[in-house]
PDB file of N, CA, C and O in Angstrom:
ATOM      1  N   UNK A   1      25.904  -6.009  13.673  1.00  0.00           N
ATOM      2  CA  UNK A   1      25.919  -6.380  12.280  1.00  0.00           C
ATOM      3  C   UNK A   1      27.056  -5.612  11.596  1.00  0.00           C
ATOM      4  O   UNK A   1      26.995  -4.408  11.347  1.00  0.00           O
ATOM      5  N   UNK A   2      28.344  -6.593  11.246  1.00  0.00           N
ATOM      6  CA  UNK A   2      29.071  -5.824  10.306  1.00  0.00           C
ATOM      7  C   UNK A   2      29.080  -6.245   9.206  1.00  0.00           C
ATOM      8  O   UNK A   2      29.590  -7.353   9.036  1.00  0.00           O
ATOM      9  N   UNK A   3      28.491  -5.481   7.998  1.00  0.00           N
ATOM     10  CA  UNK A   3      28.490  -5.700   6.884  1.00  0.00           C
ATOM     11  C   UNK A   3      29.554  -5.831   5.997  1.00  0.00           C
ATOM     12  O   UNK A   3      29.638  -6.796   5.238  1.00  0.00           O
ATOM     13  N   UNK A   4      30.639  -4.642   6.049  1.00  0.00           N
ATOM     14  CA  UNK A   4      31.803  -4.532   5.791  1.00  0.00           C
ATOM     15  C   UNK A   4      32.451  -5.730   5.602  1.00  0.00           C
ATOM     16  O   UNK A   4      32.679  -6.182   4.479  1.00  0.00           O
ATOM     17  N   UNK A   5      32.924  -6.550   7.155  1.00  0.00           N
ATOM     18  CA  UNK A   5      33.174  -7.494   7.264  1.00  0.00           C
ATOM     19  C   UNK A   5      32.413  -8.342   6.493  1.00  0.00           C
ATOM     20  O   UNK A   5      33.037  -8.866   5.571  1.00  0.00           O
ATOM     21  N   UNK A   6      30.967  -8.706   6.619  1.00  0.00           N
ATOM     22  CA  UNK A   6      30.478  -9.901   5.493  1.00  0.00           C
ATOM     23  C   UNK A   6      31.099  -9.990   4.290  1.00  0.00           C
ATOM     24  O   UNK A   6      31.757 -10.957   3.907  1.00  0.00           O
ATOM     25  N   UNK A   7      30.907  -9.047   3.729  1.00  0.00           N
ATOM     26  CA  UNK A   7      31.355  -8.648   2.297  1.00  0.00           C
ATOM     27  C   UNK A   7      32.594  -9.035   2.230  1.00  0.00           C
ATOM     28  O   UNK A   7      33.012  -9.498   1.169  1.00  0.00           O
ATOM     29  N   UNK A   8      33.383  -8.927   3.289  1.00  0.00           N
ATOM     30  CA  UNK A   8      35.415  -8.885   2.693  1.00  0.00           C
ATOM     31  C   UNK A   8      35.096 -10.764   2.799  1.00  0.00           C
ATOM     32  O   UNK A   8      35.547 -11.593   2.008  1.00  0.00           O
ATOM     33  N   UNK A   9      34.145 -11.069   4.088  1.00  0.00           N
ATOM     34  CA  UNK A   9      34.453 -12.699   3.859  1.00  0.00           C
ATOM     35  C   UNK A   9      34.117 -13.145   2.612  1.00  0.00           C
ATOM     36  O   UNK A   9      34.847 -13.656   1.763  1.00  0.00           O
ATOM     37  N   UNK A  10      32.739 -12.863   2.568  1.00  0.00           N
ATOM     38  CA  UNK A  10      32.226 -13.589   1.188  1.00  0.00           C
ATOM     39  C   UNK A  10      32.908 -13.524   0.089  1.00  0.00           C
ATOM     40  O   UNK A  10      32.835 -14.448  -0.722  1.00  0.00           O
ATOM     41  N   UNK A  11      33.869 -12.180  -0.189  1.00  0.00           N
ATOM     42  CA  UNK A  11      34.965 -11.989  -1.251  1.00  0.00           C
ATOM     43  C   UNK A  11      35.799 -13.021  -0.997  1.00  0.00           C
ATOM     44  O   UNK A  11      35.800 -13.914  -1.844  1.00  0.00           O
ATOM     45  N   UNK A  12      36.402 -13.122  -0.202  1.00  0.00           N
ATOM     46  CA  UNK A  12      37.406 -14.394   0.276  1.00  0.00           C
ATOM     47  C   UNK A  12      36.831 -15.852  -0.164  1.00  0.00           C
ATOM     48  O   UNK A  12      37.113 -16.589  -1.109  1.00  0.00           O
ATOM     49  N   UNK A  13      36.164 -15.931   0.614  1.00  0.00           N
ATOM     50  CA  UNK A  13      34.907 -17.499   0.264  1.00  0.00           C
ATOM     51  C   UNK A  13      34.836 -17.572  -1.271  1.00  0.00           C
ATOM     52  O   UNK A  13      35.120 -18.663  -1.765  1.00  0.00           O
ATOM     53  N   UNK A  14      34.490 -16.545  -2.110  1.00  0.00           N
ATOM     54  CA  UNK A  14      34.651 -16.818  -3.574  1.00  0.00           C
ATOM     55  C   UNK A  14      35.667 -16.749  -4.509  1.00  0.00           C
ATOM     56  O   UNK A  14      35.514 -17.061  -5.690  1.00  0.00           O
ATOM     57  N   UNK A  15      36.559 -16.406  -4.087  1.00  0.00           N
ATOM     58  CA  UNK A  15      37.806 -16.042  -4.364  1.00  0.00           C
ATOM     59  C   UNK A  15      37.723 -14.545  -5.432  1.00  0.00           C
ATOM     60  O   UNK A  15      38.476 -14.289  -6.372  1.00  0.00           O
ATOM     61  N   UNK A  16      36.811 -13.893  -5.033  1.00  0.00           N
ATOM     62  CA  UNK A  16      36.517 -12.451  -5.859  1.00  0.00           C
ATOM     63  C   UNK A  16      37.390 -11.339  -5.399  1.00  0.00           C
ATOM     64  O   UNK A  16      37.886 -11.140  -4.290  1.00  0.00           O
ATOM     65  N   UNK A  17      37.465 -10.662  -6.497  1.00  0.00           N
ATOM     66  CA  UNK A  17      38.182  -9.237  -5.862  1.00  0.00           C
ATOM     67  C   UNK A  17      37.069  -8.185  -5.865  1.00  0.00           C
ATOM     68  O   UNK A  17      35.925  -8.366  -6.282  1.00  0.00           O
ATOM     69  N   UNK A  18      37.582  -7.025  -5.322  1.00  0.00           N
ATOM     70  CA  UNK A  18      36.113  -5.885  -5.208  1.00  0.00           C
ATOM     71  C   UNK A  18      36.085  -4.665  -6.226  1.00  0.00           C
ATOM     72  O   UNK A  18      35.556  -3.553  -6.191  1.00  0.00           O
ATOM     73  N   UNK A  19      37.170  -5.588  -7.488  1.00  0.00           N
ATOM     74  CA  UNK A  19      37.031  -4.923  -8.861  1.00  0.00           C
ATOM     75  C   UNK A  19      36.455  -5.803  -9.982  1.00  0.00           C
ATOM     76  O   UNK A  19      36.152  -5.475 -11.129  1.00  0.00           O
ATOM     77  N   UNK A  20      36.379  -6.994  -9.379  1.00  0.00           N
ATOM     78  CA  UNK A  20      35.842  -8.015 -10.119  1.00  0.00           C
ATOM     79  C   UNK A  20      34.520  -8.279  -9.742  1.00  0.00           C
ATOM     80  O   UNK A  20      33.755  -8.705 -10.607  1.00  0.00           O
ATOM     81  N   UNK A  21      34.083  -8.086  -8.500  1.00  0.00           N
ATOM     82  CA  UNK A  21      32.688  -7.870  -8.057  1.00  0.00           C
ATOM     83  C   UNK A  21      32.202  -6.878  -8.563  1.00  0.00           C
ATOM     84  O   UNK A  21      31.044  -7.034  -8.949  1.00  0.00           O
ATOM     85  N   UNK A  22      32.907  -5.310  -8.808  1.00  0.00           N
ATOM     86  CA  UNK A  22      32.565  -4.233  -9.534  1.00  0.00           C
ATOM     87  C   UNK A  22      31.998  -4.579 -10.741  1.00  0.00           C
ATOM     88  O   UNK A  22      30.828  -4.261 -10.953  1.00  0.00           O
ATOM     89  N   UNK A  23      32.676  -5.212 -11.614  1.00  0.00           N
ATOM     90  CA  UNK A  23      32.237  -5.248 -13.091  1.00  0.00           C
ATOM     91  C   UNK A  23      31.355  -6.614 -13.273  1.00  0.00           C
ATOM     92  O   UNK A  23      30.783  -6.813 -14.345  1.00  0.00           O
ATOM     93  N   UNK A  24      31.245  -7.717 -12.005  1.00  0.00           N
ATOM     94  CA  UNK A  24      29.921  -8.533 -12.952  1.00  0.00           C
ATOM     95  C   UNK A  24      28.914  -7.498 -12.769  1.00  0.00           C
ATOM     96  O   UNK A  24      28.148  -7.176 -13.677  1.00  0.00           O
ATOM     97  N   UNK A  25      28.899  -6.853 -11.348  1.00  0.00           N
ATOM     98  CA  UNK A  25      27.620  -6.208 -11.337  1.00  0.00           C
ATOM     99  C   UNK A  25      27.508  -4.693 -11.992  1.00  0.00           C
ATOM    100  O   UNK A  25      26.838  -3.872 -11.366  1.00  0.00           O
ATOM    101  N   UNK A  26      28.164  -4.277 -13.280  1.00  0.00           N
ATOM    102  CA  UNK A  26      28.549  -3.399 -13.578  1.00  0.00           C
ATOM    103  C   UNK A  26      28.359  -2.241 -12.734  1.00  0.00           C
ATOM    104  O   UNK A  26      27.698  -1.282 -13.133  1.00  0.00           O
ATOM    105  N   UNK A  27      28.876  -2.269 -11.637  1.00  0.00           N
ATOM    106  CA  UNK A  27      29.113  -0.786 -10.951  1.00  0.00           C
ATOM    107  C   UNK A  27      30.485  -0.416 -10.588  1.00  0.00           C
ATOM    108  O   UNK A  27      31.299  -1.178 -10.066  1.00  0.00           O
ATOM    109  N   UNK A  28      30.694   0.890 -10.924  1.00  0.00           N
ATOM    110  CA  UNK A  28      31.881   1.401 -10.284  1.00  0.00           C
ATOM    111  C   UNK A  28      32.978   0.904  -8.913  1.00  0.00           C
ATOM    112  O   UNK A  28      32.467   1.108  -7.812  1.00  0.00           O
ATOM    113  N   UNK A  29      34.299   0.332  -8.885  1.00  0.00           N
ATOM    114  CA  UNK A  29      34.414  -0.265  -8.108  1.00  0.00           C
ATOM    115  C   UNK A  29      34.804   0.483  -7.032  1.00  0.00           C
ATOM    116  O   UNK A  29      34.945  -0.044  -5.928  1.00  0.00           O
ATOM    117  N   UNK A  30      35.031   1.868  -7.254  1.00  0.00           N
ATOM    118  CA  UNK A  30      34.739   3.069  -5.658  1.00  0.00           C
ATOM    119  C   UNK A  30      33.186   2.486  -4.722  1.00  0.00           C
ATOM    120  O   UNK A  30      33.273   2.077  -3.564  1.00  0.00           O
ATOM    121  N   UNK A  31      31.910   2.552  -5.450  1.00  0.00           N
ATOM    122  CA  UNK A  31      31.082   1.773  -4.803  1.00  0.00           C
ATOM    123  C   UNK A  31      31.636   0.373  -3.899  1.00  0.00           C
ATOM    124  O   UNK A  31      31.291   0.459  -2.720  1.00  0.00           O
ATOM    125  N   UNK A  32      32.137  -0.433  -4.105  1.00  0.00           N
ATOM    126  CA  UNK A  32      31.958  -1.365  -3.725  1.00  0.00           C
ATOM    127  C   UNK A  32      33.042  -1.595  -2.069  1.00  0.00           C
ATOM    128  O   UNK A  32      32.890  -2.196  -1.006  1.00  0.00           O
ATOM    129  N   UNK A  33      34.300  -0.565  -2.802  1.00  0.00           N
ATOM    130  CA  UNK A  33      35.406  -0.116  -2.038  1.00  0.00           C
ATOM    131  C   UNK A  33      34.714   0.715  -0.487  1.00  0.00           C
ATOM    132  O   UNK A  33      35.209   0.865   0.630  1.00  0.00           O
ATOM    133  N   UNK A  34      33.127   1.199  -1.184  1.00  0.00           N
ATOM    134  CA  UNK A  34      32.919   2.302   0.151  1.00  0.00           C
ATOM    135  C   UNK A  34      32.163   1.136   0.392  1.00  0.00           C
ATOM    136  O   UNK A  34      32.132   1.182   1.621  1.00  0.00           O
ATOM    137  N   UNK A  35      31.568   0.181   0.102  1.00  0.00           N
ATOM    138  CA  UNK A  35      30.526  -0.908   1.110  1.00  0.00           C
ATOM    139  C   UNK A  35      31.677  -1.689   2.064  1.00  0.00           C
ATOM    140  O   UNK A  35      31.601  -1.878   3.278  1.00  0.00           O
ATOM    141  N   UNK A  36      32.808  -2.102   1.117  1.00  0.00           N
ATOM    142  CA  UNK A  36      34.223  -2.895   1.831  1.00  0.00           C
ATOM    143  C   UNK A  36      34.662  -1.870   3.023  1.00  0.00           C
ATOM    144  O   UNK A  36      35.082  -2.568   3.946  1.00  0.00           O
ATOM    145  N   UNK A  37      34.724  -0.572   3.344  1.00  0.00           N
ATOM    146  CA  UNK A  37      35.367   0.392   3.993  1.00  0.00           C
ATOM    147  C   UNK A  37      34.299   0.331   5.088  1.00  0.00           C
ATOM    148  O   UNK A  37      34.611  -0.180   6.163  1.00  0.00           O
ATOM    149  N   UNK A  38      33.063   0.811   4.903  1.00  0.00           N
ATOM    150  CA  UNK A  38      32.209   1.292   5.844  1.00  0.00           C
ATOM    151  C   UNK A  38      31.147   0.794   6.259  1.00  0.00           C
ATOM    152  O   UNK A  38      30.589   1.103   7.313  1.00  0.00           O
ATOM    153  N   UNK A  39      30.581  -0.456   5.038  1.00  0.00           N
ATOM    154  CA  UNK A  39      29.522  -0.951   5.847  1.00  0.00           C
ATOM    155  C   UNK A  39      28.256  -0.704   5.317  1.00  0.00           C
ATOM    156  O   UNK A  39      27.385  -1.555   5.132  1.00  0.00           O
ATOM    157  N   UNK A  40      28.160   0.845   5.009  1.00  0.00           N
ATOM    158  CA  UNK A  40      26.705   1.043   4.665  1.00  0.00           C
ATOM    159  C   UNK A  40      26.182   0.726   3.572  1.00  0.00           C
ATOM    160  O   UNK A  40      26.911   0.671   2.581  1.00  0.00           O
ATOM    161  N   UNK A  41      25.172   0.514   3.493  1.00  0.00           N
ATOM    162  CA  UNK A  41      24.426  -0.024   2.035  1.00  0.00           C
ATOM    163  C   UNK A  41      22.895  -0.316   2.820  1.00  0.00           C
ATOM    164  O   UNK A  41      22.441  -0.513   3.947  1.00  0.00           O
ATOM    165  N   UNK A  42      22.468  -0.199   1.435  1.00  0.00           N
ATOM    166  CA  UNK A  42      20.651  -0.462   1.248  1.00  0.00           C
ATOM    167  C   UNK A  42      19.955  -1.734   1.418  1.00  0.00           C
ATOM    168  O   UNK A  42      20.564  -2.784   1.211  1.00  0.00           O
ATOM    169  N   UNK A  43      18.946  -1.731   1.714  1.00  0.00           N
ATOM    170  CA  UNK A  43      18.312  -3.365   2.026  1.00  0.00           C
ATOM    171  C   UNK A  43      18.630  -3.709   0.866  1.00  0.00           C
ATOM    172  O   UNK A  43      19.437  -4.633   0.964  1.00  0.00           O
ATOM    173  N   UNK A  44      18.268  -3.263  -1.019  1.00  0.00           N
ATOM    174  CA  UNK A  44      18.268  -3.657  -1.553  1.00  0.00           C
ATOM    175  C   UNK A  44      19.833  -4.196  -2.033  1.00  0.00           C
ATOM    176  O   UNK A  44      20.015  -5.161  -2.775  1.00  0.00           O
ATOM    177  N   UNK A  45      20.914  -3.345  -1.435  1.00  0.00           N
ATOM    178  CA  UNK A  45      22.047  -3.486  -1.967  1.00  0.00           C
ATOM    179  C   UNK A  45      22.424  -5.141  -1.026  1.00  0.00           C
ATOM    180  O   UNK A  45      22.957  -6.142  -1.503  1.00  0.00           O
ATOM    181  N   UNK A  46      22.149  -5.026  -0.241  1.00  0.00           N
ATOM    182  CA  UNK A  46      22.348  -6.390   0.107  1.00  0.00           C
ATOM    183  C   UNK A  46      21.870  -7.613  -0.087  1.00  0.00           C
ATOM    184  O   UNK A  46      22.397  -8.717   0.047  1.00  0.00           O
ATOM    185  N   UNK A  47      20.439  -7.169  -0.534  1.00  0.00           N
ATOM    186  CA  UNK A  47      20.046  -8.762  -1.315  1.00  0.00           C
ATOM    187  C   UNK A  47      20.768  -8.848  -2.389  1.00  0.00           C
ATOM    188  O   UNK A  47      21.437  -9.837  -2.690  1.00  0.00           O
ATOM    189  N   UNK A  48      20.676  -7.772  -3.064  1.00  0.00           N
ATOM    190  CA  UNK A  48      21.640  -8.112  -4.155  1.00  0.00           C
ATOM    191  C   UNK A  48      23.036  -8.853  -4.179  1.00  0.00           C
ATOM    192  O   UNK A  48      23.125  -9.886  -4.844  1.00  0.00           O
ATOM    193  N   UNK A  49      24.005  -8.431  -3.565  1.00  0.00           N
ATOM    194  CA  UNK A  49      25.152  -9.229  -2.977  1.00  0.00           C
ATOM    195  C   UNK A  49      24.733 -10.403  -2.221  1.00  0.00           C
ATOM    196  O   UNK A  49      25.373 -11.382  -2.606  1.00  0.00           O
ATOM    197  N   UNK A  50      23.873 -10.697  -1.255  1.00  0.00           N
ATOM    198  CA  UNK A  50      23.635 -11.915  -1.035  1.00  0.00           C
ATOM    199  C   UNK A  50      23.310 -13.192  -2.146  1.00  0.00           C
ATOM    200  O   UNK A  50      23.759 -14.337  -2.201  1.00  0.00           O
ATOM    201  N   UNK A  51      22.343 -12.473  -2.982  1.00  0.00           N
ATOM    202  CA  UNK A  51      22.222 -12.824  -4.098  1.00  0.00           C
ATOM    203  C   UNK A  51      23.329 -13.356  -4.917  1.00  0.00           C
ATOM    204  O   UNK A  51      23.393 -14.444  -5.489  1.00  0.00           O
ATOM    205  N   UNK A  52      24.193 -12.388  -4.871  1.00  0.00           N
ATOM    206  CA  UNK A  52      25.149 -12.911  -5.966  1.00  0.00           C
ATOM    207  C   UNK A  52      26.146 -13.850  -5.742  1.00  0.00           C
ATOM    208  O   UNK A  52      26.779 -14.468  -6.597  1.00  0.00           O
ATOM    209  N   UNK A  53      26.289 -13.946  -3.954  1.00  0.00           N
ATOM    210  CA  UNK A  53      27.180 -15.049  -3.851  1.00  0.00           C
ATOM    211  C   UNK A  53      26.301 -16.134  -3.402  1.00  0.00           C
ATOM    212  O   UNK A  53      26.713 -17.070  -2.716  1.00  0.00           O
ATOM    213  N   UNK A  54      25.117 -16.006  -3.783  1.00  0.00           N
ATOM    214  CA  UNK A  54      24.690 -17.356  -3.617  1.00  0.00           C
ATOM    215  C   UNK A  54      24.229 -17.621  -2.114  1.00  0.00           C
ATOM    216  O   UNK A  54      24.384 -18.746  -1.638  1.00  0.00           O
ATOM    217  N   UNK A  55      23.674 -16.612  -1.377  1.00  0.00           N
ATOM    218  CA  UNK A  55      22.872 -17.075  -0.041  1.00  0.00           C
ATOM    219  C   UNK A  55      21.818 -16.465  -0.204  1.00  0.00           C
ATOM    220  O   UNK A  55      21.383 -15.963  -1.240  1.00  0.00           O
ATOM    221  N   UNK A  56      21.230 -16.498   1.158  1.00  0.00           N
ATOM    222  CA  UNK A  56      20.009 -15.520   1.694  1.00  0.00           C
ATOM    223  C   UNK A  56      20.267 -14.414   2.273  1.00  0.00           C
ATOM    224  O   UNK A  56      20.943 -14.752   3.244  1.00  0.00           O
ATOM    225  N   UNK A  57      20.129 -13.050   2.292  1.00  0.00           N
ATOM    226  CA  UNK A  57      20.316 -12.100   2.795  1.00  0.00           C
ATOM    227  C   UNK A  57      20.960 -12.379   4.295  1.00  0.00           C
ATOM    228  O   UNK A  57      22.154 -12.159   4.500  1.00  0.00           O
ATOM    229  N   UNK A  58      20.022 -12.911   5.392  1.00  0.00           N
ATOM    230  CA  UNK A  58      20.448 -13.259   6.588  1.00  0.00           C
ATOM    231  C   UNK A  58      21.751 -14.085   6.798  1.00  0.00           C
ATOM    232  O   UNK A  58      22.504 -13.680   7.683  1.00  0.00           O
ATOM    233  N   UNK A  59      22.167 -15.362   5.987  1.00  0.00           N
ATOM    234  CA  UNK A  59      23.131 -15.830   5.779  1.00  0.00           C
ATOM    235  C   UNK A  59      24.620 -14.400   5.177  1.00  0.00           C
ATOM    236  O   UNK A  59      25.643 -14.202   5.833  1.00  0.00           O
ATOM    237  N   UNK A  60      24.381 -13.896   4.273  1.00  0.00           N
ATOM    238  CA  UNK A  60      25.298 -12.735   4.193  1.00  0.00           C
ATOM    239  C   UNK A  60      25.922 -11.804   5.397  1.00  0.00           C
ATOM    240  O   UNK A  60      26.986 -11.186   5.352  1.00  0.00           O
ATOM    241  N   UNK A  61      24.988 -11.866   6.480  1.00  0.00           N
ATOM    242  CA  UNK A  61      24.830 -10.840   7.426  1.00  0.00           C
ATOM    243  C   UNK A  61      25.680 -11.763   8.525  1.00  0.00           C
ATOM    244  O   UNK A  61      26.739 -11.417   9.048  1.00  0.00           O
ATOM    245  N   UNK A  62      25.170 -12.671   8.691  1.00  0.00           N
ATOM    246  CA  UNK A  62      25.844 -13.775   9.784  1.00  0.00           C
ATOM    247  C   UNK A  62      27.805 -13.829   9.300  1.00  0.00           C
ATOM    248  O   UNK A  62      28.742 -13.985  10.082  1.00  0.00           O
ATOM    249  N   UNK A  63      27.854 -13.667   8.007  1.00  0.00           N
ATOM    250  CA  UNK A  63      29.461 -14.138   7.616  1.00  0.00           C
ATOM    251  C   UNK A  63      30.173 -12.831   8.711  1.00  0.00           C
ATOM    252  O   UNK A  63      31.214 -13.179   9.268  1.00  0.00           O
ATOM    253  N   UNK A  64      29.773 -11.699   8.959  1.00  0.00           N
ATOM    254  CA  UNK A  64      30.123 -10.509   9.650  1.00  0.00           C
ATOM    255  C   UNK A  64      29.938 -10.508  10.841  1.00  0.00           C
ATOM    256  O   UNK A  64      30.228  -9.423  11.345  1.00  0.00           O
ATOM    257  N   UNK A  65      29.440 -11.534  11.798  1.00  0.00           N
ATOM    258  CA  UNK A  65      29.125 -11.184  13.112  1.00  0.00           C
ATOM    259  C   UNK A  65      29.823 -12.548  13.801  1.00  0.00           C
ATOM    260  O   UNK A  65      29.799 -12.705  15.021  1.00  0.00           O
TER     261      UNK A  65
END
């Protein structure tokens, strides 16, 4: 499971940047830079991003593998 990777696709797929993902979800875009870099994050941090681009958690996870 690379998350990292999900995330840079799904940015791509929406045409988002990971300073523009920063501020709908008002968080700092160093956060989002260390999920883009490394991967790690929380169950909840990932529904959330699944969420926001519009899948199911498992679908998010699959864009990375």
């Amino acid at each position: 499971m690379n998350l990292s990777k999900s995330l840079k696709i799904a940015l791509v797929k929406a045409d988002k940047s990971q300073a523009q993902l920063a501020e709908d979800l008002g968080i700092k875009r160093q956060v989002v830079n260390r999920w883009a870099n490394s991967g790690n994050m929380t169950k909840e941090t990932l529904e959330m991003l699944a969420d926001y681009f519009g899948m199911k958690p498992s679908e998010f996870v699959a864009l990375g593998e």
